[in-house]
N, C-alpha and C positions, 0 to 999 in steps of 0.2 A: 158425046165426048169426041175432041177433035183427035188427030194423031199423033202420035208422039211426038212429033216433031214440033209440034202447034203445042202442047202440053210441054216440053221442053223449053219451047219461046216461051210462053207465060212466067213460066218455074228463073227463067234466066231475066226477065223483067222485072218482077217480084224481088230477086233477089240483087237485083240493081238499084229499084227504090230503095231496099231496105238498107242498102250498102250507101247508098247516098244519105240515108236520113242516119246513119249513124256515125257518117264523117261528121255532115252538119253536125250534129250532139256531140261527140269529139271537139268541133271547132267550138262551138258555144262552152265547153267548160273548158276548155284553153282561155277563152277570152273570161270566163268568170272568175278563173283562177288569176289571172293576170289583174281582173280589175280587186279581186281580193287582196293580192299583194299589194296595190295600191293604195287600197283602204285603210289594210293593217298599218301599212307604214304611214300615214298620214294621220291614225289616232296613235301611234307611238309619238307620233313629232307633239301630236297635240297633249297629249298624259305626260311627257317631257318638259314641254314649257309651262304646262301647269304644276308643272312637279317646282319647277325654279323659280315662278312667280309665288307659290305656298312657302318656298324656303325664304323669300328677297322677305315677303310681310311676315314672317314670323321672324325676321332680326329685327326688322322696324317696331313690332310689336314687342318683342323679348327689351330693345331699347326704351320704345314710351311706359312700359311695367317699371324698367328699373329708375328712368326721370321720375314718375309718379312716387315709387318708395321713397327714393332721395328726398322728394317735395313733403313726402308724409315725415318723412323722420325730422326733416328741419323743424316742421310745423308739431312736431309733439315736444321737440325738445323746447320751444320757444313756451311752450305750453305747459313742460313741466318747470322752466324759470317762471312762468310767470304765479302759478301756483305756488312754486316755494316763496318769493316774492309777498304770498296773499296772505300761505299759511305764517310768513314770517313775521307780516305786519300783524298780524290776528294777534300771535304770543305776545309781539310788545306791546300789544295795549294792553294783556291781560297783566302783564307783568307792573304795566305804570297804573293801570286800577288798583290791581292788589298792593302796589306799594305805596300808594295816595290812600286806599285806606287801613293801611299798618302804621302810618305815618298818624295820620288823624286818628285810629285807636291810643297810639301811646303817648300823644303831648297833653 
């Protein structure tokens, strides 16, 4: 063992590295925190504009849903004329069968 004074130097060396390595650690989560705020706010920008492009295509979307319904309604109602049309002609010929032969039953 050296003298105190030499056990004092050591102890005041020691506690100079360890003073330096925990500024460095200090400065390293400054700078981690820093590039963390960076981070964060650059997936905000991005969760943002992905928020606005999910809104822009669900108008787009909520728009071609209601063209399509419009499209479906035109085309069923052409479709329920053309049925009443079919059913209609169906009756008049039932009606000029049956009365062609009521006709020839009673002459």
């Amino acid at each position: 063992m050296g003298s105190l004074e030499e056990r004092i130097t050591t102890v005041e060396a020691q506690t100079d590295g360890h003073t330096r390595a925990i500024d460095r650690l200090h400065q390293q989560v400054a700078d981690l925190r820093a590039e963390m705020h960076d981070e964060f706010r650059s997936v905000r920008t991005e969760i943002a504009d992905l928020r606005r492009d999910m809104l822009a295509g669900d108008a787009a979307l909520r728009v071609e849903i209601n063209d399509l319904r419009t499209d479906m309604n035109r085309r069923f109602d052409q479709m329920d004329q053309k049925f009443t049309w079919f059913v209609s002609t169906q009756i008049a010929t039932l009606l000029a069968v049956v009365g062609e032969l009521a006709g020839a039953l009673y002459r």
